[in-house]
N, C-alpha and C positions, 0 to 999 in steps of 0.2 A: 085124878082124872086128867087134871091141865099136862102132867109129867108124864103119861101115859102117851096123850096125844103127841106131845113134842117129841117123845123117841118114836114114834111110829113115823112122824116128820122127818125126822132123825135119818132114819134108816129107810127111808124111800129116796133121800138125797142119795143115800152111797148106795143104795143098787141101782139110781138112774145112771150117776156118772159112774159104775161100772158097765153099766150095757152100753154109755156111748164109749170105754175105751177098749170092750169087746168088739163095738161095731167098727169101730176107726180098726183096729186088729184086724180082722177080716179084711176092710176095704182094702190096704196095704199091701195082704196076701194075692187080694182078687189082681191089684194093678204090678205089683208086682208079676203075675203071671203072665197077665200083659205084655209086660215089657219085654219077658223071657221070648215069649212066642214074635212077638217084630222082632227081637233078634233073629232068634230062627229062620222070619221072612227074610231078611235081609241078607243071611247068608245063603242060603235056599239063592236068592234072585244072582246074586253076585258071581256064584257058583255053574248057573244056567247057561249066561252067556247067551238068549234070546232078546230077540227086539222089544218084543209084543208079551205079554204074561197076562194071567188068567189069576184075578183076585178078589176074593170076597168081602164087600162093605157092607155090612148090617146082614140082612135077608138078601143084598143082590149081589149075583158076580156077574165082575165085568171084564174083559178087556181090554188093558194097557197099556203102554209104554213102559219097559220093566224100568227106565230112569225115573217117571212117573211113581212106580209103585215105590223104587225104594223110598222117592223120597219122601213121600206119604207114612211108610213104615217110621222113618226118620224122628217125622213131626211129631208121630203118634208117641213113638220113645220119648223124646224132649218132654211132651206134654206129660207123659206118665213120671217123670221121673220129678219133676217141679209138683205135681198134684201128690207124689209120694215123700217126698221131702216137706210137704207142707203138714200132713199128716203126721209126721212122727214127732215135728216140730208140735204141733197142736198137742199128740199125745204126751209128751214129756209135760206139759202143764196140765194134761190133765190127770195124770198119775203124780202130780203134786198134790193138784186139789183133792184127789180122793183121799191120799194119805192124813192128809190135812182133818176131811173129815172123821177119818179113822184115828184121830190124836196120835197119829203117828208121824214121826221125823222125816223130812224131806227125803229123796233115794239120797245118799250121798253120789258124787261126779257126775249127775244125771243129766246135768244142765253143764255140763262142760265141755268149750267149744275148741273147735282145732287149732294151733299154732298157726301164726301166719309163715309166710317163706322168709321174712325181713327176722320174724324170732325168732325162728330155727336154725337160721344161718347164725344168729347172735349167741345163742347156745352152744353151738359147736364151736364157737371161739374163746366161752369162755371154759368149756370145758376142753379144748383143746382137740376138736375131732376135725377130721379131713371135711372140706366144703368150701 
């Protein structure tokens, strides 16, 4: 009965921490969309060549200053992209942890960060490439 409980314990862990790195999944997708569409605004604005523009915040539109608007789109990009970097960052520990629980081996190169510019330049010299 005690071993009964404890895999039920078990296996309530690995389907919680899959539905939070389903829900992080998602949220990712959602800010990522985000980010797609400020883009869009901001080519949209740039491309207009008006003073004044016409933009939806929540439930209101208002208008503008299209300097105003891009650079609202701007902030909104920056901020999605730090909140989606933070996420992926979270997720990669936590598709360690699940693994983990699943007595399964880390991803391998899952946690593996990018070269600096000081490495990169040291690499091309000792392998002998143009830089």
């Amino acid at each position: 009965m005690k071993e009964q409980q404890e895999l039920l314990q078990h296996l309530e862990q690995v389907e919680e921490k899959a539905g939070e790195i389903l829900t992080d999944r998602q949220e990712i997708i959602a800010l990522d969309k985000r980010r797609n569409d400020d883009r869009v605004g901001m080519r949209a604005l740039q491309k207009a060549n008006c003073e004044k523009t016409w933009m939806a915040i929540g439930p209101m539109l208002l208008k503008m200053p299209s300097k105003t608007a891009e650079e609202l789109l701007l902030k909104d990009q920056k901020q999605c992209d730090i909140e989606v970097n933070k996420l992926r960052s979270d997720l990669k520990i936590k598709v360690n942890e699940l693994r983990d629980l699943e007595l399964n081996p880390p991803v391998p190169g899952l946690m593996l960060k990018p070269m600096s510019y000081k490495e990169m330049s040291a690499m091309n010299q000792v392998l002998g490439g143009n830089t």
